[in-house]
C-alpha positions, 0 to 999 in steps of 0.5 A, spaced: 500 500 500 506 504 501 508 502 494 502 504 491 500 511 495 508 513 493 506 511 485 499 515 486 503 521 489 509 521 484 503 522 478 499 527 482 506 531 482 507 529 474 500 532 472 501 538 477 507 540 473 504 538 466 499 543 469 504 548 471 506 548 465 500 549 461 499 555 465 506 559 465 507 557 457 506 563 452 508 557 446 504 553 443 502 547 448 503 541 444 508 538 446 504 538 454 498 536 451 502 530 447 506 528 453 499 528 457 496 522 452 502 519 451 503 517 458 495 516 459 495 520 464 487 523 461 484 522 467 488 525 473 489 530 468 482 532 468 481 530 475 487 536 478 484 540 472 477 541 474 481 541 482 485 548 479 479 550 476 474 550 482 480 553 487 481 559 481 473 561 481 473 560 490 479 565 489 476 570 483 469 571 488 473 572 495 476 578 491 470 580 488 466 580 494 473 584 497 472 590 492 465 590 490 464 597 494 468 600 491 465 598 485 458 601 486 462 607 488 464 608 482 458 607 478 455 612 483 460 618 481 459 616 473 452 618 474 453 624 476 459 625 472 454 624 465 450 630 468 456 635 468 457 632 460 451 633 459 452 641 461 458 641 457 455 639 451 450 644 451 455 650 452 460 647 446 454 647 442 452 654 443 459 655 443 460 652 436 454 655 432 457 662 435 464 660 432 461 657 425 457 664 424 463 669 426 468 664 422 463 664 415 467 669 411 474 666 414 474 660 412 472 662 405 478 667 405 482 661 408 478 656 401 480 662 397 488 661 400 489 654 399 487 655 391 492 660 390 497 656 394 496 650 389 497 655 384 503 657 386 506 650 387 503 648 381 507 654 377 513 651 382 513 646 379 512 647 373 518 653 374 522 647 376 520 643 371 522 648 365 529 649 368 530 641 368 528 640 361 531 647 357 538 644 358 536 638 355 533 642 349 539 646 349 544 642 350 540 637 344 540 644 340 547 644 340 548 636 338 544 637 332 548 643 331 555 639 333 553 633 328 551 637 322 557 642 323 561 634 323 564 636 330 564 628 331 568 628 337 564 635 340 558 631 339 560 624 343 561 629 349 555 632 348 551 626 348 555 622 353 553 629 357 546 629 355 545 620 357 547 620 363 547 627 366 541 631 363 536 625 361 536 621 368 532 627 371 527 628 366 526 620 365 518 621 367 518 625 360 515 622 354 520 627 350 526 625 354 525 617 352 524 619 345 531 622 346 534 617 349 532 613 344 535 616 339 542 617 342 544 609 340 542 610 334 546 618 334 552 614 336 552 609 331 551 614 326 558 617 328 560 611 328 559 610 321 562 616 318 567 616 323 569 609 319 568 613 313 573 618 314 577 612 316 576 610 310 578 616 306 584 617 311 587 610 309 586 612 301 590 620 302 596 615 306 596 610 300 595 616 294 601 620 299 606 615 301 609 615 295 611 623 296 612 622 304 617 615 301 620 620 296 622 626 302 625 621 307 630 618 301 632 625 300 632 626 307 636 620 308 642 621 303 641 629 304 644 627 312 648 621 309 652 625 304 653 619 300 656 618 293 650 616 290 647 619 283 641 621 287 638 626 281 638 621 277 635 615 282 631 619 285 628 624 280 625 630 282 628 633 289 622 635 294 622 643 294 623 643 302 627 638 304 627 638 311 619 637 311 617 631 315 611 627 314 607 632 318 607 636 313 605 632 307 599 629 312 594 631 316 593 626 322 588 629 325 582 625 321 585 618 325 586 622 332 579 624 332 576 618 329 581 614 336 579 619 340 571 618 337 572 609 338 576 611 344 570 616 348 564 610 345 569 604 348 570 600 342 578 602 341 579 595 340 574 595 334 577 601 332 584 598 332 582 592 329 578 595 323 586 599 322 590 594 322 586 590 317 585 594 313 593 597 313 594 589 312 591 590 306 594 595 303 601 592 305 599 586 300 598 592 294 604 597 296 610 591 298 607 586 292 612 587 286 609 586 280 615 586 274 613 588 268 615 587 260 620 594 260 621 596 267 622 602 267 626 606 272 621 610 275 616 604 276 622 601 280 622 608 284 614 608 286 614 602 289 620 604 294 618 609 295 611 608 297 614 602 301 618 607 305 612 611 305 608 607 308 614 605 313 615 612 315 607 613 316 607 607 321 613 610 325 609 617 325 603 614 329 607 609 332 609 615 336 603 620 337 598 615 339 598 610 344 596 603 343 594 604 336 600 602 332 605 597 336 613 596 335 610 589 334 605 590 329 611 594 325 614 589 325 609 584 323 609 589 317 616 589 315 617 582 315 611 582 310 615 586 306 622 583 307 617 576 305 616 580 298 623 583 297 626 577 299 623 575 292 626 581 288 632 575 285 627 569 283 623 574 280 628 578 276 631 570 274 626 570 269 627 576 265 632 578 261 635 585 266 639 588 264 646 591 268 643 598 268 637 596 270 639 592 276 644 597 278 639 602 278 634 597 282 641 596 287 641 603 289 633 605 290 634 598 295 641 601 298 637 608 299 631 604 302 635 600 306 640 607 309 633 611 310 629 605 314 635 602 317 635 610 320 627 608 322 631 602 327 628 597 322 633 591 321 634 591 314 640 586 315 636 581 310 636 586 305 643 588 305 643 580 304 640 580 298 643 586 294 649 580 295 645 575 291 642 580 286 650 582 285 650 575 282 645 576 278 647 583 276 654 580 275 651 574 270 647 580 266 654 583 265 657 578 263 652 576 258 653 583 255 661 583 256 661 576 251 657 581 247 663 586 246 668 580 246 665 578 240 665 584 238 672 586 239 674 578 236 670 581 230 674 587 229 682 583 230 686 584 223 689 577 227 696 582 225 702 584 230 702 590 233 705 596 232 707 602 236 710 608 235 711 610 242 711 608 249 706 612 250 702 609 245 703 603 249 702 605 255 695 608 253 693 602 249 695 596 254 691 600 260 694 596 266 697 590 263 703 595 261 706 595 268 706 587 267 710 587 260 717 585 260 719 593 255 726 591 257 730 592 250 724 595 247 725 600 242 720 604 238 717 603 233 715 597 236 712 590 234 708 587 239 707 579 238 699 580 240 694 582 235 690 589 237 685 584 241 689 583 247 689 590 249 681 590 248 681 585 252 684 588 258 680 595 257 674 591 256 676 587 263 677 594 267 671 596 265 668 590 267 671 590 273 669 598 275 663 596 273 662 590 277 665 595 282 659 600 282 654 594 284 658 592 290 660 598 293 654 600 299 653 593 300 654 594 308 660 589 307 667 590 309 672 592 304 675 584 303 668 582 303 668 587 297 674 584 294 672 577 294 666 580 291 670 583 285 675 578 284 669 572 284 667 575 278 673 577 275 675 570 276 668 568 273 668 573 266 676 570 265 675 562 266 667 562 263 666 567 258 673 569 255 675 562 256 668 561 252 669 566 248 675 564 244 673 558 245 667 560 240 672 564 236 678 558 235 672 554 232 670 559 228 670 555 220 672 561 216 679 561 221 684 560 217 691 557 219 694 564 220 688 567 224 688 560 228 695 561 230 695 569 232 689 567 237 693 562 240 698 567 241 694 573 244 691 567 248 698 566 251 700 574 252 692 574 256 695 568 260 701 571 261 699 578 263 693 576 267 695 577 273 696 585 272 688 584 274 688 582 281 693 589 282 687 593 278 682 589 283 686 592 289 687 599 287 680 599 285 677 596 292 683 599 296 684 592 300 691 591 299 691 584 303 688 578 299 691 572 301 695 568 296 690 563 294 685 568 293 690 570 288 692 564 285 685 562 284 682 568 280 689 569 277 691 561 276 696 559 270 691 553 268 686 559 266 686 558 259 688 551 258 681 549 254 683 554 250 690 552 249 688 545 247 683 547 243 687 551 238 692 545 238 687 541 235 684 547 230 691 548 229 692 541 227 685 540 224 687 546 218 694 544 217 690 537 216 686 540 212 691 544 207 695 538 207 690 534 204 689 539 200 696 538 197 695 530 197 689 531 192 694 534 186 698 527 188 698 523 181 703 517 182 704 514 175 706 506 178 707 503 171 711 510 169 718 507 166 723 513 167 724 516 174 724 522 177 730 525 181 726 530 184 720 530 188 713 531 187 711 538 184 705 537 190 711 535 195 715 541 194 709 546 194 707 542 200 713 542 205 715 550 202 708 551 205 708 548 210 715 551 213 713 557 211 707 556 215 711 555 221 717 560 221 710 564 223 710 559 230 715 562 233 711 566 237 707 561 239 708 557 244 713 552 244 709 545 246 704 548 241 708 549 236 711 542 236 705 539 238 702 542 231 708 540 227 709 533 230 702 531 228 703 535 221 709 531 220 705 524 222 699 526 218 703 526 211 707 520 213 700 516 214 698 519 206 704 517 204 704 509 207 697 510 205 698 512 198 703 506 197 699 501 200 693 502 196 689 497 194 686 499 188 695 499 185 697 492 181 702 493 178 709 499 179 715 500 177 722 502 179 721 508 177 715 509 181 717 506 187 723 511 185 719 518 184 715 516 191 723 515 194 724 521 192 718 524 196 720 521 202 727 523 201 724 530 201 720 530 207 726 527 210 731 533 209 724 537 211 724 534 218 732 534 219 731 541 218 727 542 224 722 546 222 719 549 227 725 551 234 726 547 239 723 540 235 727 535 236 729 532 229 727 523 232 720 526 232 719 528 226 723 522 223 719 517 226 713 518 224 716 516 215 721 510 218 715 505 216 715 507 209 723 509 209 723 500 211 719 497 206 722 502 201 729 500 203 727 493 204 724 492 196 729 495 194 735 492 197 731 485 196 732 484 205 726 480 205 729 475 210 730 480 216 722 482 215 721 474 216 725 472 221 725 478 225 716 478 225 715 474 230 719 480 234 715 485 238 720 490 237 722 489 230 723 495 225 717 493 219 711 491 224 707 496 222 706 493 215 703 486 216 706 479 211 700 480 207 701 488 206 708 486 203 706 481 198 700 485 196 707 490 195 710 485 192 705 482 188 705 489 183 712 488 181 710 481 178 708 481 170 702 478 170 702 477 163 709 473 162 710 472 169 716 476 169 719 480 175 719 488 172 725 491 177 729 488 171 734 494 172 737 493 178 744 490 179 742 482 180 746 477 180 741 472 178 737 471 172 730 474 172 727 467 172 731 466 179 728 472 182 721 471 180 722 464 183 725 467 189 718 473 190 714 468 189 718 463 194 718 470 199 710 471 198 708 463 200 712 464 206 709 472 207 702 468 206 704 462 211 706 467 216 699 471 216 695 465 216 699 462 222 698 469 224 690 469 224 691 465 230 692 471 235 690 467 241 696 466 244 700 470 249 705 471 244 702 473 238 697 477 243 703 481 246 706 483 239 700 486 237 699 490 242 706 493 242 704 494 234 698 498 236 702 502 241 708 503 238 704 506 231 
């Protein structure tokens, strides 16, 4: 029961604080009531509620009992209060009709009042009003003004002012949103015709960077003081040259129009816009378009208007901020250095000539001095002036082998003959210095005909020439030396050398003629190297190097041309002494012989000598070389002649009269024709045919046969079947009787007839045996013949 009493008692103190908390809590009572149900505690709940509610309704009548006296007090005194009111009221009503009646005429004044006090604030108003939108009117006056007056700049502050300023007071009025309205189309509008005065801007520099170009070349070369012939590479010189580009331009378009973009906040569009249309033009002005003639003056523009265009850039470069770079400049100078860098291929195809490619030369070297003023790198350019050197070199060259020919046309082929020194001196030009004049005396003749010394005028004329083009090339003085003397060295080896090559060649050249070339070519030779003092003294560099010197001026130079005119040589005299051979008549079956050679023979050997008594200026190989071979060559006829196949029958005195004719060239040959050949030589070549000669006669044939098998035996140019063909002539065909019937014999003719015929079986055994040339041995023996023939 103690248990059950304590549980009771704890649940009664559960509810009474659940009820407290009823009674205290100004929040929702949720949570109390959901803890009441949860715990199931409804019915004590309900029992202590009901208990809180009769103890609160005793404690609310033990008040009420307490003041109730009070309370009937209080009402008493309204009572009497309602009737002191009711007092009050009648005396404020009287008070008030009096009031409404003596206030009529005031309160209609005051009425009145009121009206003009709203007029008043209305006229204010409307005062305030005005002054806000006269401005605006006044200040939209003069935009129009500004705009129709082309004051663009003016006009953009003005509607910067009137947007942000003016219009946001007034923005309740409908005029004012009409105005607003208009101001973006206003700024298109200006930006528009500034873009149009962009335009017009773009096309005046275009028309004017010819004339600007053309100043700053003046300028430069004015401030320079250069040796170049800028009255004739430059044409008119500017009235004022001290004028800049500001005063050939007016800029103020291109400001305004920056400043326009710059205040309407599209600067970057306006740059763009700028610097396409720059590009644009920078493809028309550095684009070289070469024509069929070009002209001097054609060459000027475009270099001038690349300068021009250059120096424009550099203008703005510095009097704006922002819209021309020193990178955007340089984009450009590289596009240009694109395009003159293919100056040289597109001059490869055209047939320039040297002045023309002089001239182009100057206007780059003058375009390079005036923008490498300007601190644009024009290294590249002066690079390419190097390579067009060579292709002015190589038109030059085409011109000098012009004048070579020329000069070869007009040569007489004849010595020289001078009078004075000074003749000499003003005729040889600096290969006077070179010459050996010791023992000279005047009047003179000179071993070389008149084209050598216009050959060495004409090379110190090709010399200045090539001089003009690689001087202001930026290069050093050696590095202008190598320039000339490459060329030099070139015009010497290819085109002189091909030149007389052409000219040594020639058809209608007689022997005389060939021969006189031949000398002039050795005194070129020889005096050569008097060009490499002209080069030092023209470029001032004293300090070549030997090989230098050695490769330009080589002892070799002209070494085709030597062997050319050898063959040449060689090739008339052939000729000529065909020539003579073709009047040779030989009667084989003549009875009676001659004790003097051949009519042809004496004409021959007589032209012949005098022929080379005309070589003595000629040099000595190639005199003897000439007269070896021509000695070689009437050998070979002559054994040709009497091997012919065509003869069947000869007499002594036939073979006597051909003799005779060897007998001629043998003393011609012992004669030494030409100096300095050796007598062996000129022998050897006629030693076959003395031997078949000597043999016949002395009837040696055994010798011939035993020595066949010899490699190095006197008569192995002829073969045993040649030999009894030879033979085989002297034999009657008729009686079968040898015909040599006056040589001094000691056997009877029967005995010599059987006795050929005895040698021609064995000459017949021979070149059967022979035909097998398989062996080392008979392999051996023709090879020494086929060499030593």
């Amino acid at each position: 029961m103690a248990e059950v009493s304590e549980l009771t008692d704890t649940i009664k103190a559960h509810v009474d604080h659940l009820l407290s908390e009823l009674e205290s809590s100004d929040s929702q009572i949720t949570p109390t009531v959901r803890a009441i149900y949860e715990g199931g505690l409804e019915e004590q709940f309900s029992g202590c509620l009901t208990d809180r509610i009769d103890k609160l309704n005793k404690d609310i009548q033990v008040r009420c009992s307490y003041h109730y006296q009070g309370f009937i007090d209080c009402v008493n005194e309204l009572f009497k209060m309602q009737m002191m009111v009711q007092d009050l009221k009648q005396d404020i009503t009287r008070g008030d009709d009096l009031i409404q009646s003596s206030s009529a005429d005031l309160i209609s004044s005051h009425e009145q009042l009121i009206a003009c006090r709203v007029e008043l604030k209305n006229m204010a108003l409307t005062i305030q009003a005005m002054k806000l939108c006269i401005p605006v009117l006044d200040m939209y006056e003069r935009l129009m003004e500004e705009l129709h007056n082309k004051n663009y700049y003016s006009a953009i502050k003005l509607l910067g002012q009137l947007e942000h300023t003016y219009l946001p007071p007034i923005a309740s009025y409908s005029f004012a949103g009409i105005m607003k309205q208009q101001i973006p189309k206003i700024l298109q509008t200006i930006k528009e015709i500034s873009r149009c005065d962009l335009k017009d801007f773009l096309k005046i520099i275009r028309e004017k960077s010819l004339d600007i170009g053309l100043n700053a070349m003046w300028q430069c070369h004015h401030i320079m003081n250069t040796d170049i012939p800028a009255d004739r590479i430059l044409g008119r010189k500017p009235k004022d040259i001290e004028d800049g580009p500001l005063d050939f331009l007016n800029f103020s378009p291109i400001y305004r129009c920056l400043h326009i973009y710059s205040i309407i906040g599209e600067r970057k569009d306006f740059f763009r816009e700028y610097h396409e249309d720059r590009r644009k033009q920078a493809d028309l002005t550095f684009k070289f378009i070469p024509k069929e003639e070009d002209s001097l003056q054609d060459n000027r523009d475009y270099f001038c208007n690349i300068v021009g265009f250059f120096v424009i850039e550099n203008t703005l470069l510095h009097t704006t901020q922002g819209l021309v770079t020193k990178s955007s400049i340089d984009e450009l100078w590289e596009m240009a250095l694109a395009c003159l860098g293919n100056l040289d291929q597109l001059l490869l195809s055209k047939g320039n000539k040297p002045q023309q490619l002089l001239n182009l030369k100057l206007l780059l070297v003058l375009l390079c001095q005036t923008l490498g003023g300007f601190d644009f790198n024009v290294t590249k350019l002066y690079k390419l002036l190097v390579n067009l050197y060579q292709k002015y070199c190589d038109s030059l060259q085409n011109n000098w082998k012009d004048k070579f020919k020329e000069a070869f046309g007009k040569d007489n082929y004849s010595p020289i003959i001078v009078d004075t020194e000074l003749e000499l001196k003003e005729m040889m030009g600096c290969a006077f210095d070179v010459m050996d004049r010791s023992g000279m005396t005047y009047p003179a003749q000179l071993p070389f005909s008149i084209m050598v010394p216009k050959v060495f005028v004409l090379m110190e004329k090709y010399i200045e020439s090539s001089l003009q083009f690689a001087t202001h090339l930026d290069l050093s003085q050696t590095e202008v030396d190598d320039l000339v003397r490459k060329s030099t060295n070139e015009l010497l080896t290819k085109t002189l050398n091909e030149c007389l090559l052409d000219l040594i060649k020639e058809k209608n050249l007689v022997l005389s003629q060939i021969v006189q070339v031949s000398v002039n070519t050795t005194y070129l030779q020889k005096y050569s190297h008097c060009m490499e003092s002209f080069v030092s003294s023209k470029t001032g560099c004293t300090f070549a190097s030997t090989t230098q010197v050695k490769d330009l001026y080589g002892l070799k130079m002209f070494d085709d041309v030597t062997e050319e005119s050898k063959k040449q040589i060689h090739v008339k005299l052939t000729q000529k002494i065909d020539e003579f051979f073709e009047l040779s008549r030989y009667n084989w079956t003549a009875t009676q012989a001659r004790d003097i050679p051949s009519d042809y023979m004496t004409d021959m050997l007589t032209y012949l000598t005098n022929k080379f008594r005309t070589f003595t200026q000629l040099e000595r190989r190639v005199a003897c070389t000439a007269c070896q071979e021509a000695g070689k060559h009437i050998a070979n006829q002559l054994l040709e002649i009497f091997l012919d196949p065509n003869i069947t029958q000869m007499t002594r005195a036939a073979l006597d009269t051909l003799d005779q004719d060897v007998i001629a060239y043998e003393g011609f040959a012992i004669d030494e024709p030409v100096q300095g050949i050796k007598k062996i030589d000129m022998l050897i070549p006629i030693q076959p045919l003395r031997n078949v000669i000597n043999m016949i006669k002395q009837s040696d044939y055994d010798k011939y046969i035993a020595e066949y098998n010899n490699r190095f035996h006197s008569n192995q140019h002829i073969s045993p079947t040649q030999l009894a063909r030879i033979l085989e002539r002297f034999l009657d065909k008729e009686s079968k009787k040898f015909s040599l019937k006056s040589f001094t014999l000691t056997k009877s003719d029967k005995e010599i007839n059987q006795l050929l015929e005895t040698v021609i079986k064995k000459l017949r055994t021979l070149e059967t045996h022979d035909s097998d040339s398989t062996t080392p041995k008979m392999i051996a023996r023709k090879l020494s013949q086929i060499k030593s023939y």
